[in-house]
Every structure is written in structure tokens, then in C-alpha cells.
MMTF fields as JSON, N, C-alpha, C and O atoms, coordinates in Angstrom:
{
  "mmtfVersion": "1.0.0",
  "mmtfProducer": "UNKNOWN",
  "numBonds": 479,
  "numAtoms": 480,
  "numGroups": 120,
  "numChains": 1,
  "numModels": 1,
  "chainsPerModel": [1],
  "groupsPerChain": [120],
  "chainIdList": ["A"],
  "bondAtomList": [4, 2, 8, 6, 12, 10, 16, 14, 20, 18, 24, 22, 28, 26, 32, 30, 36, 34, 40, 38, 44, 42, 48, 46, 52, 50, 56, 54, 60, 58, 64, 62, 68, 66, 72, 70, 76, 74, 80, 78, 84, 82, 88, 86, 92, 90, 96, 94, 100, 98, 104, 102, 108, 106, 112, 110, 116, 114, 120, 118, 124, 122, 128, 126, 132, 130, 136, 134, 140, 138, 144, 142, 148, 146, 152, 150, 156, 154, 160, 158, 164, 162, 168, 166, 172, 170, 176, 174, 180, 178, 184, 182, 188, 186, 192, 190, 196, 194, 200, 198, 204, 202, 208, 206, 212, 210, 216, 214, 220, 218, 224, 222, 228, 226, 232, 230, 236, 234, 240, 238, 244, 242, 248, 246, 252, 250, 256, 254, 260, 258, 264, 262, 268, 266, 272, 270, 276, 274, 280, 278, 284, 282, 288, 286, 292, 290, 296, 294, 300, 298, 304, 302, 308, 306, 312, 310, 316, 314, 320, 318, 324, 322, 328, 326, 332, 330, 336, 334, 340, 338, 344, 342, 348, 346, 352, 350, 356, 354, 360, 358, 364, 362, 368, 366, 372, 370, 376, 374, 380, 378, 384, 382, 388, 386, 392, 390, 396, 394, 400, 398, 404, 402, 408, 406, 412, 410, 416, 414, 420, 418, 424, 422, 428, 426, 432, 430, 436, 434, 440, 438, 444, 442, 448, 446, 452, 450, 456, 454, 460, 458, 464, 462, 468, 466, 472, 470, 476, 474],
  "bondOrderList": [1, 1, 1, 1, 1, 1, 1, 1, 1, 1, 1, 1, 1, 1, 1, 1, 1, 1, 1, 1, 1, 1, 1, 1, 1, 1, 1, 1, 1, 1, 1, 1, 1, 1, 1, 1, 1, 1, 1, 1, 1, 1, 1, 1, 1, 1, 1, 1, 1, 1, 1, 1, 1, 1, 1, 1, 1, 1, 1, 1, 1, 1, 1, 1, 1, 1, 1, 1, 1, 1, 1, 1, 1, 1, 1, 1, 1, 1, 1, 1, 1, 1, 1, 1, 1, 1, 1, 1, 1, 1, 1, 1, 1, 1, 1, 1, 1, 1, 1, 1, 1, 1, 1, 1, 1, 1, 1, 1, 1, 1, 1, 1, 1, 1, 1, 1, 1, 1, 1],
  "groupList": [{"groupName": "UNK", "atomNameList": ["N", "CA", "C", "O"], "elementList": ["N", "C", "C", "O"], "formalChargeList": [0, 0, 0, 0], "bondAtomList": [1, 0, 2, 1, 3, 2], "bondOrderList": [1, 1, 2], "singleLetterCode": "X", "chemCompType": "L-PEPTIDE LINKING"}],
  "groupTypeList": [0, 0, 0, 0, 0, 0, 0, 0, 0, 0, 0, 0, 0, 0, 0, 0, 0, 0, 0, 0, 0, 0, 0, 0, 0, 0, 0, 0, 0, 0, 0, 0, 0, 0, 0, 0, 0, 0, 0, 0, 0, 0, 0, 0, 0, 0, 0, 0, 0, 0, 0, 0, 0, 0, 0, 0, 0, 0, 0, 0, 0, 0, 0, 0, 0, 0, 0, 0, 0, 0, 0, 0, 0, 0, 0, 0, 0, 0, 0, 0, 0, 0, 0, 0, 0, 0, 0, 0, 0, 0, 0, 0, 0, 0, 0, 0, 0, 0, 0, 0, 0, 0, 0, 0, 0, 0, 0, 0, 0, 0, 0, 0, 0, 0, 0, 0, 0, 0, 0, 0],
  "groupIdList": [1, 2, 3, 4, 5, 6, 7, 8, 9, 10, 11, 12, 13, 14, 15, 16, 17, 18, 19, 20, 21, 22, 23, 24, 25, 26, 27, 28, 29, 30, 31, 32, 33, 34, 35, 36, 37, 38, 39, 40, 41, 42, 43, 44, 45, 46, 47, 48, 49, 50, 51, 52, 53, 54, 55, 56, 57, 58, 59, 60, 61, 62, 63, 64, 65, 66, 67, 68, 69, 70, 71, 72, 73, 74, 75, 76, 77, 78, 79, 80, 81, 82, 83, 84, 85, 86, 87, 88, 89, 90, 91, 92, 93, 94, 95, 96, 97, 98, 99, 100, 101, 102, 103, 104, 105, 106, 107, 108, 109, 110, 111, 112, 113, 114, 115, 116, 117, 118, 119, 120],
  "secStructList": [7, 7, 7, 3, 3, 7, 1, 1, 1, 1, 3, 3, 3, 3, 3, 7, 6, 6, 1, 7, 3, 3, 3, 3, 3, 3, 7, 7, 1, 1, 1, 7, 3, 3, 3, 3, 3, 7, 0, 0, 0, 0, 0, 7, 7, 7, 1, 3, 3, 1, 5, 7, 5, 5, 1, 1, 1, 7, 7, 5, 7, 7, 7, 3, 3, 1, 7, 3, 3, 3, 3, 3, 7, 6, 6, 7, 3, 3, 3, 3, 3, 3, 5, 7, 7, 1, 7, 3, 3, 3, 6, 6, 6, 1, 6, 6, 1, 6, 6, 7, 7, 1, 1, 6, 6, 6, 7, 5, 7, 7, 1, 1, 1, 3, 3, 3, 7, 7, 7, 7],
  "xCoordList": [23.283, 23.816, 23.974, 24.574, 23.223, 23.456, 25.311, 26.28, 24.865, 26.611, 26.402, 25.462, 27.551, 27.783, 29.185, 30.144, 29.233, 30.554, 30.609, 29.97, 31.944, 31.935, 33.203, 33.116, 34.093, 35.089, 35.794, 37.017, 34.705, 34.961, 35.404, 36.431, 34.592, 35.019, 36.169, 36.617, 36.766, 37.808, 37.193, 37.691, 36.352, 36.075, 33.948, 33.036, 33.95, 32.636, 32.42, 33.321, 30.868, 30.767, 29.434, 28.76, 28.726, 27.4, 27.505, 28.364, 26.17, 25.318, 24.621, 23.815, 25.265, 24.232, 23.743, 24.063, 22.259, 21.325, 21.617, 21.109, 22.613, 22.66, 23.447, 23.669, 23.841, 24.113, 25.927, 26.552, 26.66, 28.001, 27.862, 26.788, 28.921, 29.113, 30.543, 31.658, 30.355, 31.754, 32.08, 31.336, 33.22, 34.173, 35.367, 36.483, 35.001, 35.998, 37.061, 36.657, 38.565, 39.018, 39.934, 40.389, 40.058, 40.981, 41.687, 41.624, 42.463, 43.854, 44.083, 44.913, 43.239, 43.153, 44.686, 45.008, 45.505, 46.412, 47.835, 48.151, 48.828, 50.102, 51.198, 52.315, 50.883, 51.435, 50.735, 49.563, 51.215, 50.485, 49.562, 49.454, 48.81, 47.508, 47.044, 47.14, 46.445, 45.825, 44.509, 44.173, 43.594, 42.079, 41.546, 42.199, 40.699, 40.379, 38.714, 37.969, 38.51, 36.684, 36.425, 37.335, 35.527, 35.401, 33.497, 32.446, 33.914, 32.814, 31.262, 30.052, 31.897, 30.539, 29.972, 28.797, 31.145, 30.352, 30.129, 29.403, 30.673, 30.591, 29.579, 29.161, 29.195, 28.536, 27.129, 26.033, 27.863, 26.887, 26.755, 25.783, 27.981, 28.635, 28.971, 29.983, 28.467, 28.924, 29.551, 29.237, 30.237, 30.888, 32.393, 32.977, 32.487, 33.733, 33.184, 31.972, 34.12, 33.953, 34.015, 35.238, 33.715, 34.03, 35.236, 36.094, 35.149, 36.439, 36.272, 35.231, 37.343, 37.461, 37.842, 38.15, 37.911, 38.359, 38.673, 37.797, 40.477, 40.027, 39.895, 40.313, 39.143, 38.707, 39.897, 39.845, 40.514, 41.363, 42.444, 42.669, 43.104, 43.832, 43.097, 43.694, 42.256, 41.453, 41.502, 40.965, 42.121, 42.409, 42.022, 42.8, 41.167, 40.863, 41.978, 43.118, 41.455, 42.445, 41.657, 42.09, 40.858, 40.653, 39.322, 38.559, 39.307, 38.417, 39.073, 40.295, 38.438, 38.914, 37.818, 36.822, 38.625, 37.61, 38.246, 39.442, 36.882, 36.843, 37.296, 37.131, 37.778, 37.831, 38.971, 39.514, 39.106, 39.237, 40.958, 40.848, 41.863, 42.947, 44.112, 44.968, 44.111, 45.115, 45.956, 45.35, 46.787, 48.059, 47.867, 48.133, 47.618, 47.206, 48.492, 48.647, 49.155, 50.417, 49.4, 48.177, 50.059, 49.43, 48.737, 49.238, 47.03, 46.305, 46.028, 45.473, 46.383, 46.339, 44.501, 43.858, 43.81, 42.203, 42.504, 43.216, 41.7, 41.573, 39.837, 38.994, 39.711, 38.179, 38.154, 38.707, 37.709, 37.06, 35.506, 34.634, 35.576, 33.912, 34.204, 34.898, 33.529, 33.336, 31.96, 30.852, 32.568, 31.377, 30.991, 31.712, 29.865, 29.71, 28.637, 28.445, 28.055, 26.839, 25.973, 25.203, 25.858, 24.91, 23.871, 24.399, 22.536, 21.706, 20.437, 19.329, 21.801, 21.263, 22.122, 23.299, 20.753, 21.285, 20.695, 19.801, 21.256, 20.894, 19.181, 18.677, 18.653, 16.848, 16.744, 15.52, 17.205, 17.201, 17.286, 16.639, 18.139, 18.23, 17.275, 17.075, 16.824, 16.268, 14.56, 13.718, 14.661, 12.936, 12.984, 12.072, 14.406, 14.479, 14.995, 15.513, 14.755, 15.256, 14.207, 13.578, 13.972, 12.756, 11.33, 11.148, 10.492, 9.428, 8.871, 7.745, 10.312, 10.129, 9.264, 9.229, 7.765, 7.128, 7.551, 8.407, 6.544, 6.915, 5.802, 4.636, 6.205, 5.609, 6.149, 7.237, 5.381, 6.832, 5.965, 5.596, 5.57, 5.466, 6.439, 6.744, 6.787, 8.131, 9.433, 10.214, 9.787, 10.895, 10.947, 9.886, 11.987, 12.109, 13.08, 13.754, 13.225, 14.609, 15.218, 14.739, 16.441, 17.564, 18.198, 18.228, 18.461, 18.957, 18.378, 17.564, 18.969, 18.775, 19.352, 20.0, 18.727, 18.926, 18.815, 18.314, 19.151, 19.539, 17.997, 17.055, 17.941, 16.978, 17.58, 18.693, 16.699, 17.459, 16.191, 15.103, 16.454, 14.853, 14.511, 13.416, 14.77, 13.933, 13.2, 13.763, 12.276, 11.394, 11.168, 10.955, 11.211, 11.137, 9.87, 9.264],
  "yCoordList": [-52.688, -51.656, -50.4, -50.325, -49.254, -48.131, -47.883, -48.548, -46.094, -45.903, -44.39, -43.755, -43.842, -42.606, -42.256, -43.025, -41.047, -40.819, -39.484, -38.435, -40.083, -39.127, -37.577, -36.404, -38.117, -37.092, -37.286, -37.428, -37.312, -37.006, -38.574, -38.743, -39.354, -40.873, -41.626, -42.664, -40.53, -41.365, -42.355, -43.409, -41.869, -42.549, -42.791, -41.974, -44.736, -44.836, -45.523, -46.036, -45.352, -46.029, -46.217, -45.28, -47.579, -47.946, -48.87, -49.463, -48.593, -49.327, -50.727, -50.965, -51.67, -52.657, -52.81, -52.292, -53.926, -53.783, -53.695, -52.883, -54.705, -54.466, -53.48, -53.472, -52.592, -50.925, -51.053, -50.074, -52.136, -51.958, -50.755, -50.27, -50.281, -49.423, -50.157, -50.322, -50.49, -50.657, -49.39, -48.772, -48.934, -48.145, -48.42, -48.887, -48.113, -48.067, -47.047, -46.002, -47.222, -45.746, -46.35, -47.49, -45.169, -45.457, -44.501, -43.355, -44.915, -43.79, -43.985, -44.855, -43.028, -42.98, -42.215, -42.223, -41.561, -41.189, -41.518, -42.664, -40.758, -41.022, -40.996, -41.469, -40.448, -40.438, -40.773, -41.021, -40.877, -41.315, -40.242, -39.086, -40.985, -39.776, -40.368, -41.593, -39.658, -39.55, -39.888, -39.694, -40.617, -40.661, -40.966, -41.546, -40.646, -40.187, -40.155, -39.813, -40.466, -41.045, -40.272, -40.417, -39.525, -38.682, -39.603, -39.409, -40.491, -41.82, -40.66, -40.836, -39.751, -39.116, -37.878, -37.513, -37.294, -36.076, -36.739, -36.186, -38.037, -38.553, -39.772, -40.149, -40.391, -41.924, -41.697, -42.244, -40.55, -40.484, -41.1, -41.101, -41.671, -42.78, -41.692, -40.996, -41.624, -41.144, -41.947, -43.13, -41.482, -42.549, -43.577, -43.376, -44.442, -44.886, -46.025, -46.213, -46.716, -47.76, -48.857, -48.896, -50.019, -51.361, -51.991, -52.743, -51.602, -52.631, -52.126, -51.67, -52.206, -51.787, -53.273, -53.988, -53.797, -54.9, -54.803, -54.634, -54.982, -54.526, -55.911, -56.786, -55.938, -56.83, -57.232, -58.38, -56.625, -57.311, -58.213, -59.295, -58.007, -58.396, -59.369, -60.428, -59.304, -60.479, -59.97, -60.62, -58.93, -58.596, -57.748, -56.808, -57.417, -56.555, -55.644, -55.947, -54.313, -53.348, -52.889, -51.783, -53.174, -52.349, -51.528, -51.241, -51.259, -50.188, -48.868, -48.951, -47.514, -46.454, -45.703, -46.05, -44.418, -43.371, -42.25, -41.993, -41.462, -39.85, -40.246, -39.217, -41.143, -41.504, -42.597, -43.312, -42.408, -43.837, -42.835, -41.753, -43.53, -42.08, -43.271, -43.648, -43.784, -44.345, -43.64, -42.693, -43.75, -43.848, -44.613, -45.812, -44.336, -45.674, -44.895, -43.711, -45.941, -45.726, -45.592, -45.538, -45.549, -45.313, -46.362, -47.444, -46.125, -47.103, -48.336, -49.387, -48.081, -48.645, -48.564, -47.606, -49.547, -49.159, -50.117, -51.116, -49.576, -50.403, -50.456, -49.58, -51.583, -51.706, -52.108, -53.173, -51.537, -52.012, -51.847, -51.273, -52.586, -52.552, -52.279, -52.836, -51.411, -50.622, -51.421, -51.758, -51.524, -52.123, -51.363, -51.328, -50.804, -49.456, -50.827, -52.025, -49.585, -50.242, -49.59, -49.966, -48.093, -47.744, -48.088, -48.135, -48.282, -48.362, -47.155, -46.726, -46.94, -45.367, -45.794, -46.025, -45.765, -45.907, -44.742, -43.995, -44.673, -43.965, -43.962, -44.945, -42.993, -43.706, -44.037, -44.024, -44.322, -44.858, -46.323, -47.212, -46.572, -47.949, -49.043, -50.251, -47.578, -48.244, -48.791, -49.593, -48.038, -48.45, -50.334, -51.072, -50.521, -51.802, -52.986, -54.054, -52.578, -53.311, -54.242, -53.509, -55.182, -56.501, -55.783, -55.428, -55.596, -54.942, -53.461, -53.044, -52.713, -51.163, -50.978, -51.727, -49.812, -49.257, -47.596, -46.924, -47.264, -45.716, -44.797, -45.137, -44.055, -43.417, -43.016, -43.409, -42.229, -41.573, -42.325, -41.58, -43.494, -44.333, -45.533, -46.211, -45.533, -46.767, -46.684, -47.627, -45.069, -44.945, -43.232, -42.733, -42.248, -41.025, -40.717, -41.613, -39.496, -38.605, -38.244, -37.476, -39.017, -38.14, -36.515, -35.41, -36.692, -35.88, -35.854, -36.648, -34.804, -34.967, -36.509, -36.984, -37.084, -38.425, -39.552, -40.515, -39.799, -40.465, -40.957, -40.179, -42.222, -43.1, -43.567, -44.045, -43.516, -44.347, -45.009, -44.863, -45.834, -46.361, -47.516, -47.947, -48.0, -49.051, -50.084, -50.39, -50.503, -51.34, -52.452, -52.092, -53.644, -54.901, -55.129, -56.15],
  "zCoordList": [-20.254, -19.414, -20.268, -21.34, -19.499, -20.511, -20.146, -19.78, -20.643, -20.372, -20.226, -20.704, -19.399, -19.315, -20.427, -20.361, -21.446, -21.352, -20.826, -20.906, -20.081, -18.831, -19.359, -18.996, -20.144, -20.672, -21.931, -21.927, -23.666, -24.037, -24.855, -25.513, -24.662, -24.804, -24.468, -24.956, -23.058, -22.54, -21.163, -20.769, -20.776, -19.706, -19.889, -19.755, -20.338, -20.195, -18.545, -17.883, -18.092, -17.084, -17.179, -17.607, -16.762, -16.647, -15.151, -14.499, -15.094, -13.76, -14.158, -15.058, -13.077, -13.195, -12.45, -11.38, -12.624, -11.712, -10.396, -9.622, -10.063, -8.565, -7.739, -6.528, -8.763, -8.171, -8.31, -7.903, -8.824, -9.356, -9.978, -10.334, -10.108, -11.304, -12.565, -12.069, -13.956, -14.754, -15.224, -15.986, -14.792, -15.172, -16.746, -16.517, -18.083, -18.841, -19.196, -19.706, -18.969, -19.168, -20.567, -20.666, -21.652, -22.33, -22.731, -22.287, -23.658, -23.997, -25.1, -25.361, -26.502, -27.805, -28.454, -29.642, -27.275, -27.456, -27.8, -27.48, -28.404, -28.777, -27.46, -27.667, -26.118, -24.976, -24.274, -24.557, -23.197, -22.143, -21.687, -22.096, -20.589, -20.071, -19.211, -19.136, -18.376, -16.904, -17.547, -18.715, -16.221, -16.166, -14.686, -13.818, -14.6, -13.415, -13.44, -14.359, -12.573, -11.834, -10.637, -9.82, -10.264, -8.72, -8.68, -9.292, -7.704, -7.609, -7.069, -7.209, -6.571, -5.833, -6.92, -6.963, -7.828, -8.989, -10.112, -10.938, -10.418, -11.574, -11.693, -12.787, -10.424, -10.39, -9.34, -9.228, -8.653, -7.261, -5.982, -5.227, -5.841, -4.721, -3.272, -3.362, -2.51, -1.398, -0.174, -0.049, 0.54, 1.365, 0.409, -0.655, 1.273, 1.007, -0.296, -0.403, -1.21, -1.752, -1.587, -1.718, -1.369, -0.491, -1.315, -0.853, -2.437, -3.538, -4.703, -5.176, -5.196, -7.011, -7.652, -6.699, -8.535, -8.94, -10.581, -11.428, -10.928, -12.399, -12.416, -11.657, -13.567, -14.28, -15.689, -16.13, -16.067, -16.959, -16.09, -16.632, -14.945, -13.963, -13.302, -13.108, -13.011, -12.199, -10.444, -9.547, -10.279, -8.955, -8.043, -8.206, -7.003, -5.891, -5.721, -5.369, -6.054, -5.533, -4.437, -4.112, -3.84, -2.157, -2.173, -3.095, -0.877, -0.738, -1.286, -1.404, -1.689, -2.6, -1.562, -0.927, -1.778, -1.296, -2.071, -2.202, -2.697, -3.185, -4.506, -5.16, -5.3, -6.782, -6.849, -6.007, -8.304, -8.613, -10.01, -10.586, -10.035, -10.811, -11.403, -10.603, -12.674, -13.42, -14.406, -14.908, -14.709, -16.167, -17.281, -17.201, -17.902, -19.118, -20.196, -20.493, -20.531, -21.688, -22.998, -22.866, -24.238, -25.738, -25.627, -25.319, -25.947, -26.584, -25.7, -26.022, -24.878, -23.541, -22.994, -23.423, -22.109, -21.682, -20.651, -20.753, -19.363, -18.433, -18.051, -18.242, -17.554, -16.983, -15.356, -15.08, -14.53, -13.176, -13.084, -13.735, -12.023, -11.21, -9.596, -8.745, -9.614, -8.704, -7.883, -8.301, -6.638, -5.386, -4.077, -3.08, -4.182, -2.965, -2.155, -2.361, -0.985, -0.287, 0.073, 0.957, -0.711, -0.47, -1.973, -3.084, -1.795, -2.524, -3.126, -2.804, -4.53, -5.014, -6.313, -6.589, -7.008, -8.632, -9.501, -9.102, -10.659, -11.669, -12.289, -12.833, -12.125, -12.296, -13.645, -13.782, -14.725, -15.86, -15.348, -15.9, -14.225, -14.197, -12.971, -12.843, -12.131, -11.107, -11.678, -11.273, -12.575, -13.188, -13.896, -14.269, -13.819, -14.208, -13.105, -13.429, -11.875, -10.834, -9.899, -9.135, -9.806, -9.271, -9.609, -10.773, -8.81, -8.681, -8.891, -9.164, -8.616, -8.81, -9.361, -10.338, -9.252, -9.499, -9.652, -9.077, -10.698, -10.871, -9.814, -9.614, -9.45, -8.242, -6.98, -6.56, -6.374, -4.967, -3.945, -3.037, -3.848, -2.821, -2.622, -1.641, -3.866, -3.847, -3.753, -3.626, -3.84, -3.693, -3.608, -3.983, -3.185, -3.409, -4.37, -4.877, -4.682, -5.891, -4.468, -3.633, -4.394, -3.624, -4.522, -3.98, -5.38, -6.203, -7.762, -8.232, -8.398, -10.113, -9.766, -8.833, -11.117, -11.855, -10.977, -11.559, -9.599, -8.718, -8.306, -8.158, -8.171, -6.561, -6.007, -6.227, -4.78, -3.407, -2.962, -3.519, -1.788, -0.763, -1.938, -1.577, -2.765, -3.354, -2.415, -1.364, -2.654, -1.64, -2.777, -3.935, -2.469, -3.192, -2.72, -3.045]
}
């Protein structure tokens, strides 16, 4: 899984194949601090989220919409995975997904960086 850092090595996030996104946030700091995910400027997620789940907790926090916004105390890191339904990944990653071919018959550029339409 590659990785984005998204602010500064407080917040990494990578895509896996099947279009999750893992979210790492941490807090290299002596106080506490905010972190914060905007799923649609930062991941490319439009629409609502179906579930967040951290993963250190073991627990479903819900569907999320418009981002994702924790507190982390000193030295403190949290991890979730993020579960959408639309099918639009990062094209670094879609070139590695079943059959994908390179070419604009197999799929289109919704945006910079982004595919959508994959055809198996």
C-alpha cells in the first residue's frame, strides 16, 4: 500500500485494492492536537461514508460524512479504515486492480489522479 502524507507527517493514508482507504493520524507533539481528514479533498470520496472502523479499538464508528476529525493526547496515533461505495481509486493503485488495462477503453480519468468505471 502506497501512502499519502497528507499534513506534514501527521496524517498518512493509503488505498487498498478494494478501494478502503487506511487512515493514520498521529501526534508527535508535547500537547494535544487536532487531526482531521476531508474524505472528498483529501482521498476523493464523494458522497457519504458507509463506516469508519478504528482499528486499534476493534470498533465501527458509523457512517461519516464530509470528514473524518479526532484529539489525539501527547504521542498518542490512531488508525481507521475507511469504507465508501463508490468505486474510484487513486490511479497509482487502480493499474494494480484484477485485469485493469492501461488505456481509455477500460476505464476513464474522473479527475487529476483519480479512476473510476473499472471493468473486470
Amino acid at each position: 500500500m502506497a501512502h499519502k502524507d497528507i499534513t506534514k507527517s501527521s496524517i498518512w493514508a493509503g488505498q487498498l485494492p478494494n478501494g478502503d482507504w487506511i487512515v493514520d493520524f498521529f501526534n508527535r507533539e508535547e500537547i494535544n492536537q487536532n487531526r482531521s481528514i476531508d474524505f472528498n479533498r483529501d482521498l476523493g470520496i464523494t458522497g457519504n461514508v458507509e463506516n469508519v472502523r478504528d482499528l486499534w479499538t476493534h470498533s465501527d464508528l458509523g457512517s461519516q460524512q464530509g470528514g473524518y476529525n479526532v484529539e489525539l493526547v501527547p504521542h498518542e496515533s490512531k488508525i481507521i479504515r475507511i469504507k465508501h461505495s463508490s468505486r474510484k481509486y487513486e490511479a497509482e493503485f487502480a493499474s494494480m486492480i484484477g485485469s485493469t488495462k492501461q488505456g481509455n477503453t477500460n476505464f476513464r480519468y474522473s479527475e487529476s489522479g483519480y479512476v473510476t468505471d473499472i471493468q473486470d
